[in-house]
BATORGU-863265 format. One record per residue (C-alpha): x negated, y negated, z negated; residue in three letters; residue number from 1. Coordinates in nm, 4 decimals. Layout:
N
site px:X py:Y pz:Z res:Ala n:NUM $
...
This chain:
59
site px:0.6811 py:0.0723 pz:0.2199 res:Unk n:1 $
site px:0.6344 py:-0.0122 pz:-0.1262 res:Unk n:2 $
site px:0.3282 py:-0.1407 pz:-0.2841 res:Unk n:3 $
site px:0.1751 py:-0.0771 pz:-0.5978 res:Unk n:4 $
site px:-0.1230 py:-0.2533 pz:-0.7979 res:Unk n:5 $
site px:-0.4576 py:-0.0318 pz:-0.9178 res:Unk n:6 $
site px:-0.6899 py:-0.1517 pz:-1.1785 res:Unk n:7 $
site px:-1.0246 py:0.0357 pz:-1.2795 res:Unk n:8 $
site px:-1.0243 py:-0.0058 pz:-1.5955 res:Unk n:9 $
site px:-1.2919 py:0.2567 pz:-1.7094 res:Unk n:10 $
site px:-1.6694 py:0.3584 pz:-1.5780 res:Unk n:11 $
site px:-1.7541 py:0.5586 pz:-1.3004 res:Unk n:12 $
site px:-2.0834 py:0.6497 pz:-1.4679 res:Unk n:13 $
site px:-2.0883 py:1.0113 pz:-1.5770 res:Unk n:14 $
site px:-1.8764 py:1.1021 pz:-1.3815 res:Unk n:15 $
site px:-1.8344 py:1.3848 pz:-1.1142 res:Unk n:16 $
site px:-1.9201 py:1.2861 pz:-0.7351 res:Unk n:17 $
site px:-1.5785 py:1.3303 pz:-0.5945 res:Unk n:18 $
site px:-1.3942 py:1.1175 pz:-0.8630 res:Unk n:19 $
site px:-1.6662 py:0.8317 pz:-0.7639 res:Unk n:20 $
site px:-1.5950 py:0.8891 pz:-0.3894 res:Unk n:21 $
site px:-1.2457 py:0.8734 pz:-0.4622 res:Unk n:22 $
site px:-1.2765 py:0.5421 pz:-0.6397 res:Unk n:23 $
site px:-1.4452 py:0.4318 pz:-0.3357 res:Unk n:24 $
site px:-1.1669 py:0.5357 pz:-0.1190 res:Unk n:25 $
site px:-0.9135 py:0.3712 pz:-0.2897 res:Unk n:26 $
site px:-1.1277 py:0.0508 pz:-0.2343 res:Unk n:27 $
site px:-1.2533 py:-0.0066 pz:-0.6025 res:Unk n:28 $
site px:-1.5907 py:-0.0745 pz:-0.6913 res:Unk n:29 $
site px:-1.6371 py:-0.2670 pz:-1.0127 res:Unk n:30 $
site px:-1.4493 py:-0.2073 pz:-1.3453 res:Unk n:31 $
site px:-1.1098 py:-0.4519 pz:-1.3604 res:Unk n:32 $
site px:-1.1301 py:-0.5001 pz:-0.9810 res:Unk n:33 $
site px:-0.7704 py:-0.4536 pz:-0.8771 res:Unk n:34 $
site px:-0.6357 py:-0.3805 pz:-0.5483 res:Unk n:35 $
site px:-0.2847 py:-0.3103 pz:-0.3809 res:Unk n:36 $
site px:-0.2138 py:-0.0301 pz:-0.1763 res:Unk n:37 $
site px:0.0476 py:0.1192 pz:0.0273 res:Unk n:38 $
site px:0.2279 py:0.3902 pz:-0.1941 res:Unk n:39 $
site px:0.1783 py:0.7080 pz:0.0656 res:Unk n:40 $
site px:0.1468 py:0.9987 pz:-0.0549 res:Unk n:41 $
site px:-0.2195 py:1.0761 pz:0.0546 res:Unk n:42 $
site px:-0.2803 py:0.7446 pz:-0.1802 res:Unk n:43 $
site px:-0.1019 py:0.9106 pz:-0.4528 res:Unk n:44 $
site px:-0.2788 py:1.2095 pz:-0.4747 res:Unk n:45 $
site px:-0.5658 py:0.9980 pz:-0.4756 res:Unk n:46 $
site px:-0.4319 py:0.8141 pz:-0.7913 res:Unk n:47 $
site px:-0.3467 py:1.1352 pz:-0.9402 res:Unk n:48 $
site px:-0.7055 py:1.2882 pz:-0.9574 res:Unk n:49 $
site px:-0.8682 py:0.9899 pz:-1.0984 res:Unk n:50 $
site px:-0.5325 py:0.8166 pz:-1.3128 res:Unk n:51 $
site px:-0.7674 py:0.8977 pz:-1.6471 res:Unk n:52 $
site px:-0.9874 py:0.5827 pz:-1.4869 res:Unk n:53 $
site px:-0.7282 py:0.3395 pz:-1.3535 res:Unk n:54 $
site px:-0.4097 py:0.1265 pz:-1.4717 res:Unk n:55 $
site px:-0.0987 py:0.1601 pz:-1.2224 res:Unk n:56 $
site px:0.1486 py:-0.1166 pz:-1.1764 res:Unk n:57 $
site px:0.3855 py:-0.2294 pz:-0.9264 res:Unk n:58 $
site px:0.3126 py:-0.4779 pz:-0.7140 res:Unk n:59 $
């Protein structure tokens, strides 16, 4: 499966409880911490409700 690099590159602060628990799930918890994941499509969707907060590359 292919991979693909996330980077938090904005603040969680001020923003709404689910984006933060998404952030969480996606296993970020500090702004530039960067992390590859499996491209699924659960992790996608994921991406796709907080992409206004993160940099996507492929890994």
């Amino acid at each position: 499966m292919k991979k693909i690099k996330i980077t938090q590159v904005k603040s969680a602060i001020d923003r709404p409880e689910r984006q933060k628990l998404t952030l969480k799930a996606l296993g970020l918890k500090k702004m530039n911490a960067s992390r590859e994941v499996e491209s699924t499509p659960q992790v996608l969707g994921m991406i796709q409700k907080v992409s206004h907060l993160l940099k996507v590359e492929e890994a």
